[in-house]
SEGU-36441 format. One line per field, with one value per atom (N, C-alpha, C, CB): residue in one letter; atom name; x, y, z. Coordinates in pm, 1 decimal, padded with zeros to 6 digits. Glycine has a CB too. Layout:
<vexdos>
residu A  ...
atome CA  ...
east X  ...
north Y  ...
up Z  ...
</vexdos>
This chain:
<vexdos>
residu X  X  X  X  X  X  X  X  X  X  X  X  X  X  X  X  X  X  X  X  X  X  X  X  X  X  X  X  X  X  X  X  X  X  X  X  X  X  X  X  X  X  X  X  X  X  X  X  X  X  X  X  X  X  X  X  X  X  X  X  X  X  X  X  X  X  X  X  X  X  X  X  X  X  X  X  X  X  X  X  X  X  X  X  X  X  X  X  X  X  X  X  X  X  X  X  X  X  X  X  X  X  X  X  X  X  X  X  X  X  X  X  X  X  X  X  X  X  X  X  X  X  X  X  X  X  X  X  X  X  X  X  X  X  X  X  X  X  X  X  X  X  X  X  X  X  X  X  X  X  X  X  X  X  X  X  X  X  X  X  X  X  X  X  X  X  X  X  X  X  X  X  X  X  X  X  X  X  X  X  X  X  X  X  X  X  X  X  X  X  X  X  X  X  X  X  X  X  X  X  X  X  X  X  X  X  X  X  X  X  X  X  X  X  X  X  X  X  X  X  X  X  X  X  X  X  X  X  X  X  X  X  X  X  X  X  X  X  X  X  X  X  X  X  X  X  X  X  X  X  X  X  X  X  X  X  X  X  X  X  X  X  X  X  X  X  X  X  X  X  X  X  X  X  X  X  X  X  X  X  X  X  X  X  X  X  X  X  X  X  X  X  X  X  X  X  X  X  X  X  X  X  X  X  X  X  X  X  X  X  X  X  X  X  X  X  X  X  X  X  X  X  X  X  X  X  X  X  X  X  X  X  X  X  X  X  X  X  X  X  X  X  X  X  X  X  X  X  X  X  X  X  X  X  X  X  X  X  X  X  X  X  X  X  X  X  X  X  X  X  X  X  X  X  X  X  X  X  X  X  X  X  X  X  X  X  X  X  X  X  X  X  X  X  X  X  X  X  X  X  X  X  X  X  X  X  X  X  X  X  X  X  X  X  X  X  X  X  X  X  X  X  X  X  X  X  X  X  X  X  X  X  X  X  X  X  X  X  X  X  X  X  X  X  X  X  X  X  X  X  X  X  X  X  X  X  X  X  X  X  X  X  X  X  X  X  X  X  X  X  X  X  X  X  X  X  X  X  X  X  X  X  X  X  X  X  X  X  X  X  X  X  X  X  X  X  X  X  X  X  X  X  X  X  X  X  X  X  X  X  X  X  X  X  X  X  X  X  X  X  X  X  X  X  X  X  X  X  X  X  X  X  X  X  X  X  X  X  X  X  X  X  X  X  X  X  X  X  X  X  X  X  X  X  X  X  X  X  X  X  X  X  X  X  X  X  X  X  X  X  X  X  X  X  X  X  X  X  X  X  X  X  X  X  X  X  X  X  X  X  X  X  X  X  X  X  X  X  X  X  X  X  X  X  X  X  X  X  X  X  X  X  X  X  X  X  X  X  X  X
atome N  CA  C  CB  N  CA  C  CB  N  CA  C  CB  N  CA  C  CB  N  CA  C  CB  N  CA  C  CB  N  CA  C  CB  N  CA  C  CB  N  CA  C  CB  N  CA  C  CB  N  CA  C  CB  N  CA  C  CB  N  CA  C  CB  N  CA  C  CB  N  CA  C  CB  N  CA  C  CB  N  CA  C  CB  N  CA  C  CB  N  CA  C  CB  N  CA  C  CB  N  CA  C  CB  N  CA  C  CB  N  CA  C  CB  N  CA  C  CB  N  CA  C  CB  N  CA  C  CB  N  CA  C  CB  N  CA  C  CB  N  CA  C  CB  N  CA  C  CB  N  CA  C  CB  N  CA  C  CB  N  CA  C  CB  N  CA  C  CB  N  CA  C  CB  N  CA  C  CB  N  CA  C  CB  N  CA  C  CB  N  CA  C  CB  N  CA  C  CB  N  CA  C  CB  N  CA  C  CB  N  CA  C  CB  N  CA  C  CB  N  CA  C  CB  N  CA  C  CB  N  CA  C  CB  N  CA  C  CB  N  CA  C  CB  N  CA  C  CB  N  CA  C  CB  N  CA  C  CB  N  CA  C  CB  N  CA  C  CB  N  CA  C  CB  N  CA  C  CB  N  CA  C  CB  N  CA  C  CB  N  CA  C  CB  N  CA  C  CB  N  CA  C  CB  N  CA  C  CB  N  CA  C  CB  N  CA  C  CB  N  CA  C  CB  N  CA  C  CB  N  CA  C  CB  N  CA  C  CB  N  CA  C  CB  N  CA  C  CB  N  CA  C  CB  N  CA  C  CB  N  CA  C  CB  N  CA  C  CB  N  CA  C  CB  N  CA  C  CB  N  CA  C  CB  N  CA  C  CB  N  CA  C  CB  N  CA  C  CB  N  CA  C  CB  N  CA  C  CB  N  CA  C  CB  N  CA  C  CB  N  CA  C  CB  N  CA  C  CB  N  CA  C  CB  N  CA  C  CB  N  CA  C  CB  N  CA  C  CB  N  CA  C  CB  N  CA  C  CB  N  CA  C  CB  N  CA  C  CB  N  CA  C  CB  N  CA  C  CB  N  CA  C  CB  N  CA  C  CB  N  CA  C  CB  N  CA  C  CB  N  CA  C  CB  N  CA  C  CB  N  CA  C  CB  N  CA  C  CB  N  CA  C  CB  N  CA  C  CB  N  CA  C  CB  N  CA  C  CB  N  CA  C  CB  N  CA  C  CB  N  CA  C  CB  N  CA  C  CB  N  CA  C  CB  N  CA  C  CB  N  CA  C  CB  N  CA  C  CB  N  CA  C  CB  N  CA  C  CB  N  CA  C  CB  N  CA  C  CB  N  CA  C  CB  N  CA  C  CB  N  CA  C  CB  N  CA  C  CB  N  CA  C  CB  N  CA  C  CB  N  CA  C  CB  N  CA  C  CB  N  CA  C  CB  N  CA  C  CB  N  CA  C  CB  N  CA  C  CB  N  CA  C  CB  N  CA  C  CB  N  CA  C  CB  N  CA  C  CB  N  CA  C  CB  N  CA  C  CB  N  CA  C  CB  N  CA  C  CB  N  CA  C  CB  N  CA  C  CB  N  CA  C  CB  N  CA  C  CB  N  CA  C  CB  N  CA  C  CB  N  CA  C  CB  N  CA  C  CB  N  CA  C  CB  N  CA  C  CB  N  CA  C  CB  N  CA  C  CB  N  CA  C  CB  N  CA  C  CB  N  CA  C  CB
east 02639.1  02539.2  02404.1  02531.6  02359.4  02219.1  02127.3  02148.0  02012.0  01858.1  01845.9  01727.2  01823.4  01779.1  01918.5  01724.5  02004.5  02105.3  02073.1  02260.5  02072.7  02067.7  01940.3  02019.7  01848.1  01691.6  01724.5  01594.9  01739.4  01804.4  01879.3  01857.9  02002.8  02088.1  02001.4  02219.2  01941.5  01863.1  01795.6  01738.9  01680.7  01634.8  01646.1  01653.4  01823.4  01898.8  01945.2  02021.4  01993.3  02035.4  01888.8  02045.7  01851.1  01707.3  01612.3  01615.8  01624.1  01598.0  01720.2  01570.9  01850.6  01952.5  01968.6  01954.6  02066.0  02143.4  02129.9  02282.3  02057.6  02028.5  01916.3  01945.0  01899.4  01822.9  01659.4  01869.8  01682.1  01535.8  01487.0  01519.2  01496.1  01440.8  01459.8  01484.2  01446.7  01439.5  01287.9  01478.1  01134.4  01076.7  01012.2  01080.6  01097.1  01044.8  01148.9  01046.0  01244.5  01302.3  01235.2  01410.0  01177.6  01095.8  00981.7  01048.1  00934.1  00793.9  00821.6  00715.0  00966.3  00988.1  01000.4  01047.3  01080.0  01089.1  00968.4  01144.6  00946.8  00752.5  00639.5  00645.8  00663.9  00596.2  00622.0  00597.0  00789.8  00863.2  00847.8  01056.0  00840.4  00861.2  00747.3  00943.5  00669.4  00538.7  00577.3  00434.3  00701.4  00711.2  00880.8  00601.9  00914.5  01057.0  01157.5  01033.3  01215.4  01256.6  01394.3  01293.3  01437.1  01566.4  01678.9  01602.6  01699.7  01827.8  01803.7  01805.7  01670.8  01651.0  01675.8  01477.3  01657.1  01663.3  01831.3  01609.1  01855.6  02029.7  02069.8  02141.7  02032.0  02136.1  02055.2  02120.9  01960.6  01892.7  01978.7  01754.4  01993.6  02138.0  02223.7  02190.5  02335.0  02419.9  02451.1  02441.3  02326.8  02352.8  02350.7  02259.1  02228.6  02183.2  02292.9  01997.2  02399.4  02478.8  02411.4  02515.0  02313.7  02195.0  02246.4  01995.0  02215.7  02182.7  02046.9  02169.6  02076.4  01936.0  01861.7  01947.8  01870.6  01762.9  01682.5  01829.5  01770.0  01670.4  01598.0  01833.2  01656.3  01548.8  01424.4  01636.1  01486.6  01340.6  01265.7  01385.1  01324.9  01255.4  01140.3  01348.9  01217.3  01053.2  00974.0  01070.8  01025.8  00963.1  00848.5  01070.9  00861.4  00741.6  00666.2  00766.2  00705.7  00653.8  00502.1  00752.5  00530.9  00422.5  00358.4  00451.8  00195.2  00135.0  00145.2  00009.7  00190.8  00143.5  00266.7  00065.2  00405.6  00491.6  00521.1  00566.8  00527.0  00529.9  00617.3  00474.2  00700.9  00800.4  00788.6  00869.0  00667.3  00664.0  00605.2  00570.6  00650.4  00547.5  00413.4  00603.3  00333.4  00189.8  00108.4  00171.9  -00008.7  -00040.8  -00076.2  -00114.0  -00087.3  -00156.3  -00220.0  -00249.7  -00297.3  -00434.0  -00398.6  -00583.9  -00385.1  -00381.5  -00511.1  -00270.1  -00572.6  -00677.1  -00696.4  -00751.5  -00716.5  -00715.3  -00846.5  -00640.2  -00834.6  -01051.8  -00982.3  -01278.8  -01037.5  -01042.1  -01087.8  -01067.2  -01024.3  -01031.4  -01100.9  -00854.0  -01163.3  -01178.0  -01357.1  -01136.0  -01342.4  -01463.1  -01571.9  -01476.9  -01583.8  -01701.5  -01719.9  -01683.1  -01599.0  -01657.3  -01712.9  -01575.7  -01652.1  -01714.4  -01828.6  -01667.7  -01860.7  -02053.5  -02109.5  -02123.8  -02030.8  -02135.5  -02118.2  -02070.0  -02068.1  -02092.3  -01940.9  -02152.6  -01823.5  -01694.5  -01684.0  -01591.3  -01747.1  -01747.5  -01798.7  -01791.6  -01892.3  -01958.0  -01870.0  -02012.2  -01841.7  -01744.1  -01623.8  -01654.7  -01555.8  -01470.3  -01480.3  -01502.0  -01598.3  -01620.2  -01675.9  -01736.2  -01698.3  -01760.4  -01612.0  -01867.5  -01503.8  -01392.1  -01313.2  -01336.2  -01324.7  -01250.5  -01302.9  -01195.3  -01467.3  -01517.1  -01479.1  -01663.5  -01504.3  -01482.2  -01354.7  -01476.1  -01249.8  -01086.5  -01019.5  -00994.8  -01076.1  -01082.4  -00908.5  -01119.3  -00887.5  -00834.9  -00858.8  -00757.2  -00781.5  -00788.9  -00729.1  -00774.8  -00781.7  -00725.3  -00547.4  -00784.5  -00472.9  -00337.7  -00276.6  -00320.9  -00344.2  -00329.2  -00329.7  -00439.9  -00285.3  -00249.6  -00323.6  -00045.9  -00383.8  -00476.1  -00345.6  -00588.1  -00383.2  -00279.4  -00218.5  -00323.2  -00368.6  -00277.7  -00212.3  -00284.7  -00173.8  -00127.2  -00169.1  -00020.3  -00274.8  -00384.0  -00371.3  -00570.8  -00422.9  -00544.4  -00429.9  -00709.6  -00417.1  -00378.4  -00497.2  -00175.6  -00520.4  -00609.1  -00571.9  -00657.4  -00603.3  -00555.7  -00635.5  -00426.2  -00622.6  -00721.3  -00565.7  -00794.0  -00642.3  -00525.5  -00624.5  -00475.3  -00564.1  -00599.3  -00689.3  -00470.4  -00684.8  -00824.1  -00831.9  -00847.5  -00886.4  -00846.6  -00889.1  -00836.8  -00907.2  -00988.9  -01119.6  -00900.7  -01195.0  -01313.6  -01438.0  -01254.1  -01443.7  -01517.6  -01663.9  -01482.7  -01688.5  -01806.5  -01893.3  -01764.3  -01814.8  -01839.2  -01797.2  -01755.4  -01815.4  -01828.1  -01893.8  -01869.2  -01894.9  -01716.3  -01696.5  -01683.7  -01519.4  -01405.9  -01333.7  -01340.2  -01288.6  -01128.5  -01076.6  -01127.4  -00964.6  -00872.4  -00811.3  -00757.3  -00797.3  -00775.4  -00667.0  -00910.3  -00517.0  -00384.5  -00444.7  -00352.9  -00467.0  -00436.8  -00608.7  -00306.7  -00691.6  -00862.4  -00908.0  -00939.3  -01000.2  -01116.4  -01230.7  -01159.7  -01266.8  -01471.4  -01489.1  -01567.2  -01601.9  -01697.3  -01835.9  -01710.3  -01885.7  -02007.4  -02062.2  -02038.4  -01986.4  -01954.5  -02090.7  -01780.7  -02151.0  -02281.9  -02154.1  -02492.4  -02200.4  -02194.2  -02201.5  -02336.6  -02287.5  -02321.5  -02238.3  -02461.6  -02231.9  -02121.6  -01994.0  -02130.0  -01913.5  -01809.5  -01771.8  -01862.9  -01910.6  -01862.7  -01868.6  -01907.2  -01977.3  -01952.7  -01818.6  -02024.9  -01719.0  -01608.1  -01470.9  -01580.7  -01482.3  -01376.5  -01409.6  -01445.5  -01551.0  -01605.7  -01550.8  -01759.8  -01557.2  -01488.3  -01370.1  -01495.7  -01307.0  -01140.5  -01065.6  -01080.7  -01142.1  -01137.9  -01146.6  -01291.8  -01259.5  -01307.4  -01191.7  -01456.1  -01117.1  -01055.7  -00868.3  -01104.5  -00823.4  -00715.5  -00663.1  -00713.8
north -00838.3  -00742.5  -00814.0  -00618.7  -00788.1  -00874.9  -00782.6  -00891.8  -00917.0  -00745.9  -00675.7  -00720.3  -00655.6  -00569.2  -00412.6  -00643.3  -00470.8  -00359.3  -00306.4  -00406.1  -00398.1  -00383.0  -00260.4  -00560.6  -00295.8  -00238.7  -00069.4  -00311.9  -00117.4  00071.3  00138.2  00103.0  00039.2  00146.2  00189.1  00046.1  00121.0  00202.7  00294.4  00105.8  00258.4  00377.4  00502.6  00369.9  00465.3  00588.8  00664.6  00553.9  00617.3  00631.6  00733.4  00444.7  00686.2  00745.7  00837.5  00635.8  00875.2  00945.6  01083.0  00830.3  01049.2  01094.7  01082.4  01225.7  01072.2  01076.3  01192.6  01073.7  01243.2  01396.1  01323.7  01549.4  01381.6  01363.0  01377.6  01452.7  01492.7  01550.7  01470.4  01701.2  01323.2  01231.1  01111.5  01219.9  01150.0  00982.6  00932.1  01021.0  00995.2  00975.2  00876.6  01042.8  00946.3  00916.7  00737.7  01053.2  00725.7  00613.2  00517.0  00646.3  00574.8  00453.0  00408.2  00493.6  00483.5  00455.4  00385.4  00566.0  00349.0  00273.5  00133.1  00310.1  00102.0  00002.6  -00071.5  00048.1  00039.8  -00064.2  -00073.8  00023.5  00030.4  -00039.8  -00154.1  00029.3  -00189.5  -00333.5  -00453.8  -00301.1  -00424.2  -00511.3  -00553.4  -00445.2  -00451.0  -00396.3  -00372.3  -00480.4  -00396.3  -00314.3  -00309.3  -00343.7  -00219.9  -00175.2  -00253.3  -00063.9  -00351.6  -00475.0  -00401.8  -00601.7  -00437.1  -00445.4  -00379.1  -00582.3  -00490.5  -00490.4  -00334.4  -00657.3  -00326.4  -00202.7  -00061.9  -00209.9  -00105.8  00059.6  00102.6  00034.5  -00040.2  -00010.1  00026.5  -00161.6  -00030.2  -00034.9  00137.4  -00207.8  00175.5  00301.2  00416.4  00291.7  00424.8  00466.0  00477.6  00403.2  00362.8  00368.8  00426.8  00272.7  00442.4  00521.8  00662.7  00483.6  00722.2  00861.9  00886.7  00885.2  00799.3  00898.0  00926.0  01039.6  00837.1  00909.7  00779.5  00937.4  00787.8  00733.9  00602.2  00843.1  00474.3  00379.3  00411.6  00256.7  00488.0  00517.1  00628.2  00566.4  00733.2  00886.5  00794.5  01076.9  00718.1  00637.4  00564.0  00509.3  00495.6  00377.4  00481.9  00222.4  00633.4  00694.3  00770.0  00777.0  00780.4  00886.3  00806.9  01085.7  00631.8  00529.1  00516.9  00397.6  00477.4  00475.9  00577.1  00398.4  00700.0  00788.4  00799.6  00859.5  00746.6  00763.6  00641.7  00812.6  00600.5  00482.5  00385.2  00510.5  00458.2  00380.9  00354.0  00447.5  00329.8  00273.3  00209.9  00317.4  00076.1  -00058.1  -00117.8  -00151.8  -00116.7  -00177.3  -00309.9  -00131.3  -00354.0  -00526.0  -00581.4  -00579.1  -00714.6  -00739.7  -00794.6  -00831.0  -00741.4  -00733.5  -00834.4  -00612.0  -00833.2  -00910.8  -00900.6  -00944.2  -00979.2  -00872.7  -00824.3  -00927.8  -00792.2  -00704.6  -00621.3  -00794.3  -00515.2  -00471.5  -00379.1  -00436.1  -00359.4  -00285.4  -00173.6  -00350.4  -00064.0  00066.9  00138.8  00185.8  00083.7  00211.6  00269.8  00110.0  00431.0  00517.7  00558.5  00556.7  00601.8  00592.7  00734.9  00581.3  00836.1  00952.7  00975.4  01051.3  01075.7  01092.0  01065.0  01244.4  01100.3  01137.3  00978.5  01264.3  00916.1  00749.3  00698.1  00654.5  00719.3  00688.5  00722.4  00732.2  00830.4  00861.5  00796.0  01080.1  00713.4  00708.5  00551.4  00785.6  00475.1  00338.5  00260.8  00335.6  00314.2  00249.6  00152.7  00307.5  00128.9  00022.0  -00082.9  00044.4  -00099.6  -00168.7  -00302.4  -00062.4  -00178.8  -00233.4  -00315.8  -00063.8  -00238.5  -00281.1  -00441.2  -00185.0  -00470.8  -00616.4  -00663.5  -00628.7  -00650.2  -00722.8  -00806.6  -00602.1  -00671.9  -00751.5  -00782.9  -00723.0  -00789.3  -00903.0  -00998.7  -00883.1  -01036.7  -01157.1  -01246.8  -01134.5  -01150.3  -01209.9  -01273.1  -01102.7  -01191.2  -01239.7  -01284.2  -01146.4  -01286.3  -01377.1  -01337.7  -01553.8  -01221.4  -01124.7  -00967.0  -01143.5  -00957.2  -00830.3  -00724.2  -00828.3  -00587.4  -00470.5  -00479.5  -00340.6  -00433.1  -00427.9  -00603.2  -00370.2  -00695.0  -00837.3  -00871.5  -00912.9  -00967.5  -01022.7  -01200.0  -01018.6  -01208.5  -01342.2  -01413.0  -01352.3  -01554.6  -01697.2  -01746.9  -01801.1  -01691.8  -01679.2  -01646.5  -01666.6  -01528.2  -01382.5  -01311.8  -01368.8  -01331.9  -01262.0  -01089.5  -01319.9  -01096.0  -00996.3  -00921.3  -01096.8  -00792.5  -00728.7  -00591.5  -00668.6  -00586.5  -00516.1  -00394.5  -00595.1  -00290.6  -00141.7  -00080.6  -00052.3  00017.9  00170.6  00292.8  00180.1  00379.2  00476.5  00600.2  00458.1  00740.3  00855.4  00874.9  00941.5  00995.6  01053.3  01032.1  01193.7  00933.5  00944.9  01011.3  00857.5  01127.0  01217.1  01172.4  01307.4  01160.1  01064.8  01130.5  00872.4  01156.2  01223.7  01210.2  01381.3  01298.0  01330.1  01164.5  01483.3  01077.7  00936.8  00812.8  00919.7  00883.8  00766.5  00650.2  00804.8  00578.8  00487.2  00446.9  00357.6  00461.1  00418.6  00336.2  00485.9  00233.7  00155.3  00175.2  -00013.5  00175.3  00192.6  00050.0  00302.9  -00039.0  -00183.3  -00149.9  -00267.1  -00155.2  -00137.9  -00022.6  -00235.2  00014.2  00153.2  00191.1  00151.8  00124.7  00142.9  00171.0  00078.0  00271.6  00326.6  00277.0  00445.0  00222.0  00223.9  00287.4  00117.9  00319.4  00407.0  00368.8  00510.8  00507.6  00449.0  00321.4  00444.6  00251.0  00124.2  00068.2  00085.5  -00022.5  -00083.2  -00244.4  -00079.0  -00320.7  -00464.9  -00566.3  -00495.1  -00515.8  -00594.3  -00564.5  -00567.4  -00454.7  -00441.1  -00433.6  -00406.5  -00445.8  -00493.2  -00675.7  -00469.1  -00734.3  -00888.8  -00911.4  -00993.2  -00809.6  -00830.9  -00819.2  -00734.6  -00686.8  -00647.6  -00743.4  -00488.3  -00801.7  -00936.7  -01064.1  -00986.3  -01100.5  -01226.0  -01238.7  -01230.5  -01103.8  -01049.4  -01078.8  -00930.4  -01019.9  -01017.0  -01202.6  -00881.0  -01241.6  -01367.1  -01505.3  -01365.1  -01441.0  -01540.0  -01511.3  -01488.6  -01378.0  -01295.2  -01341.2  -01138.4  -01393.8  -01393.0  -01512.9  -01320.2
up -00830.0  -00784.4  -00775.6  -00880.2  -00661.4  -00650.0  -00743.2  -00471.1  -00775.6  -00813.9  -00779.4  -00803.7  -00632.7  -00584.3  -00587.7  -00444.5  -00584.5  -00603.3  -00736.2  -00594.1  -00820.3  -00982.9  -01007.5  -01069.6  -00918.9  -00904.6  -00892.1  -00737.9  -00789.7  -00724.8  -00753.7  -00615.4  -00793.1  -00948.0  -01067.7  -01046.6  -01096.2  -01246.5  -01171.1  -01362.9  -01098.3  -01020.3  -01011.6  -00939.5  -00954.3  -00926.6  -01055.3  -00841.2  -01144.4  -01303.3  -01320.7  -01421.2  -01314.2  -01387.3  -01323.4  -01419.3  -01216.7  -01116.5  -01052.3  -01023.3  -01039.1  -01010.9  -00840.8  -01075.4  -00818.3  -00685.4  -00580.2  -00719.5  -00584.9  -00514.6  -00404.7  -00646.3  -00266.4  -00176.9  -00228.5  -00074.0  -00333.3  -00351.9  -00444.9  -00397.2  -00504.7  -00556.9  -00465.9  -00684.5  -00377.5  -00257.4  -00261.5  -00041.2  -00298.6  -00322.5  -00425.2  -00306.1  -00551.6  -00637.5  -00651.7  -00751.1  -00622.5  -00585.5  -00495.2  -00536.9  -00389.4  -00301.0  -00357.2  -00160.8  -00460.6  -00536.6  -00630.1  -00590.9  -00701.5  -00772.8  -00784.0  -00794.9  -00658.5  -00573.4  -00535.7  -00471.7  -00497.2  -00435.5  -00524.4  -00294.7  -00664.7  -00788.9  -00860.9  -00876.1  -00852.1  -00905.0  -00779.0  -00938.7  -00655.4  -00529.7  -00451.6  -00437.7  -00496.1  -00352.1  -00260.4  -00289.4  -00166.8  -00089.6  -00036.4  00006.2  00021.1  00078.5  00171.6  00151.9  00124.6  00173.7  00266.5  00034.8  00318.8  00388.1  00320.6  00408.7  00276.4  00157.5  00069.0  00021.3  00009.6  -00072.3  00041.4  -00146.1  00126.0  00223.5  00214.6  00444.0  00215.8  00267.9  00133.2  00340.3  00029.4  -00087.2  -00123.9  -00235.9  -00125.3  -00137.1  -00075.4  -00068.6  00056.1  00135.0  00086.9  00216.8  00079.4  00033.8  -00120.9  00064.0  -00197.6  -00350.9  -00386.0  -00441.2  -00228.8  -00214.4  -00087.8  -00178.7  -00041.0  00081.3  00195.0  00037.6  00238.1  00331.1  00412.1  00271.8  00545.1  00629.8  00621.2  00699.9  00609.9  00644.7  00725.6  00688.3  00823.7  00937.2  00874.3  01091.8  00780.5  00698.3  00546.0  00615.8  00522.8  00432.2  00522.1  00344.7  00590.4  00654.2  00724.0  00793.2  00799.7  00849.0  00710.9  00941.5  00558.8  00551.2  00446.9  00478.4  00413.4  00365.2  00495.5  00331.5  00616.8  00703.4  00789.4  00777.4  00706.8  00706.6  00617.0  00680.3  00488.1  00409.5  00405.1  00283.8  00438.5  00442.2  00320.6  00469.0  00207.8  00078.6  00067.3  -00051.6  00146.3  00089.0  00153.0  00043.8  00158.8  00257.7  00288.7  00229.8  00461.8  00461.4  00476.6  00533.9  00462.9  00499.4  00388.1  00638.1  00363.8  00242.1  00261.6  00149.1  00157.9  00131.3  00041.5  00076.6  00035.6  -00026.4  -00182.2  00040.6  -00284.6  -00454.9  -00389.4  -00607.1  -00332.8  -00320.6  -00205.2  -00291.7  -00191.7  -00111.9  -00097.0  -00109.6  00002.5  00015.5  00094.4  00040.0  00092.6  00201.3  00256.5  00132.5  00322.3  00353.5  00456.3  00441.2  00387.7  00443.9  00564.1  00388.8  00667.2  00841.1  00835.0  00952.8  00755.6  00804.7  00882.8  00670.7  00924.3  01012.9  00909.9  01089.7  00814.2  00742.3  00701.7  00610.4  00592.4  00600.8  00690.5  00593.8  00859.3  00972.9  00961.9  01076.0  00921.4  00962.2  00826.8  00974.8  00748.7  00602.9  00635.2  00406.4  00733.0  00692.5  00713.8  00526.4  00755.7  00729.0  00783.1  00753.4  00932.4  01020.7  00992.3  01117.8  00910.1  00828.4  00746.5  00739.6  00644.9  00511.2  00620.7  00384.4  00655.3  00761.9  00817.1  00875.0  00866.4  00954.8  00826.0  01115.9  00693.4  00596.8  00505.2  00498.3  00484.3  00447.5  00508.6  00377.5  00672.7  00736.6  00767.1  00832.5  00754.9  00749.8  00606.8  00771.5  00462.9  00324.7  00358.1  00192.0  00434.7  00390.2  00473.8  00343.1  00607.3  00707.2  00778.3  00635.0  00800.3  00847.9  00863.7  00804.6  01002.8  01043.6  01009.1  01134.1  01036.6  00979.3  00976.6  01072.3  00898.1  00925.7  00887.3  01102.1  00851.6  00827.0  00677.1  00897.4  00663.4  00524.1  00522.8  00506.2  00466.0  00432.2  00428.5  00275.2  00460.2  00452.8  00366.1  00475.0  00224.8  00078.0  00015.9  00015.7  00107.7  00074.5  -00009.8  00046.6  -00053.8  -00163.2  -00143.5  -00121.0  -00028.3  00033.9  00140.0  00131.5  00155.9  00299.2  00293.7  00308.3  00415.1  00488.3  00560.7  00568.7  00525.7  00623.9  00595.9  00608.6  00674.8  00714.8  00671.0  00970.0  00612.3  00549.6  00592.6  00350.4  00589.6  00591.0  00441.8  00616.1  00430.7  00348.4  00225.2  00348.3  00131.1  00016.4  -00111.0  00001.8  -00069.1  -00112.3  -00212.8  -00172.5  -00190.2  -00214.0  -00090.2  -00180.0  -00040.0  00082.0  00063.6  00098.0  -00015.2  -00060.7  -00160.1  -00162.9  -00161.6  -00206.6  -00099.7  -00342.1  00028.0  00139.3  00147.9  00234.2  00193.3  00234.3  00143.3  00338.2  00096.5  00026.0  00052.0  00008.6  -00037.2  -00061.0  -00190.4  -00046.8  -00131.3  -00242.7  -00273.2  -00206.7  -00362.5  -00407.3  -00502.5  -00476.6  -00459.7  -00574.2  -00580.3  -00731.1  -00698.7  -00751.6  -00790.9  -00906.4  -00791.7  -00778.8  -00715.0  -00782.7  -00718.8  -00607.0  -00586.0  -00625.0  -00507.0  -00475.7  -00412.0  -00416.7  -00447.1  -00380.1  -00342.9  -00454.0  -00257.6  -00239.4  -00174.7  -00336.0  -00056.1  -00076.1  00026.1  -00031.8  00041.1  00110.8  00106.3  -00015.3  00212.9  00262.3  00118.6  00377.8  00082.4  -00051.1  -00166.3  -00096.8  -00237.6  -00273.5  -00267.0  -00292.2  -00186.1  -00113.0  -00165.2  00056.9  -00105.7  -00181.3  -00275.7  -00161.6  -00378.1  -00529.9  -00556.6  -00620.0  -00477.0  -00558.6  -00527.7  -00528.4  -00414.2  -00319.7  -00417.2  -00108.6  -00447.0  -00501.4  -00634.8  -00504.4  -00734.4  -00838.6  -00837.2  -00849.3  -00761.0  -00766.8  -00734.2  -00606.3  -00652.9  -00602.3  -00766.8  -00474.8  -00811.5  -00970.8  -01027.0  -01089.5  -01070.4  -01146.3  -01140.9  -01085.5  -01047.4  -01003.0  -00969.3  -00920.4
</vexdos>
């Protein structure tokens, strides 16, 4: 049995075999993996009785669960109108200059991946990224490279 089978059996053990924890199974995976490899969709399938196409379909359904792999860092600023009016475009061309890739891109180091996600409820503390599982807020050009320059010393 490969890991990754090994992976998704406990998963499943621990979660149960029912459709209505396919969720909480893909979140498992991509908390141990970072993100939803191949092999895991199929062997995911094959444990829940589902079809690979009704897994990969509601894995890339939800933004935060990644069928490609990513970088440690993954980073998310928020695409909504209101970041737009507070500055997003900004932040935006500041950490693809710091990381020297584009939105939807993964640095050479594989450090760093770059996306725009829906709302992260944060609104009222425009413009946002979300970094792994961390929020900024409030975000200006300048702070932005404190928090990349940080992570960069840090890692």
């Amino acid at each position: 049995m490969s890991d990754t089978q090994e992976m998704v059996k406990q998963l499943v053990d621990a979660h149960g075999s029912e459709r209505t924890n396919l969720m909480a199974i893909l979140q498992g995976v991509v908390d141990q993996e970072r993100y939803l490899s191949d092999e895991a969709i199929t062997e995911i399938a094959r444990q829940l009785d589902l079809s690979a196409a009704q897994v990969y379909g509601t894995a890339s359904f939800y933004s935060f669960l990644d069928t490609v792999p990513r970088g440690k860092y993954v980073i998310r600023v928020c695409r909504t109108i209101t970041c737009d009016m507070k500055g997003k475009r900004q932040i935006i061309k500041t950490l693809e200059n710091l990381l020297k890739v584009n939105i939807g891109d993964t640095s050479a180091d594989k450090k760093f991946t770059l996306l725009e996600t829906n709302c992260l409820g944060w609104c009222h503390k425009g413009p946002v990224m979300l970094i792994n599982d961390n929020a900024y807020t409030d975000l200006t050009p300048e702070k932005v490279k404190e928090i990349i320059t940080d992570i960069k010393h840090h890692s």
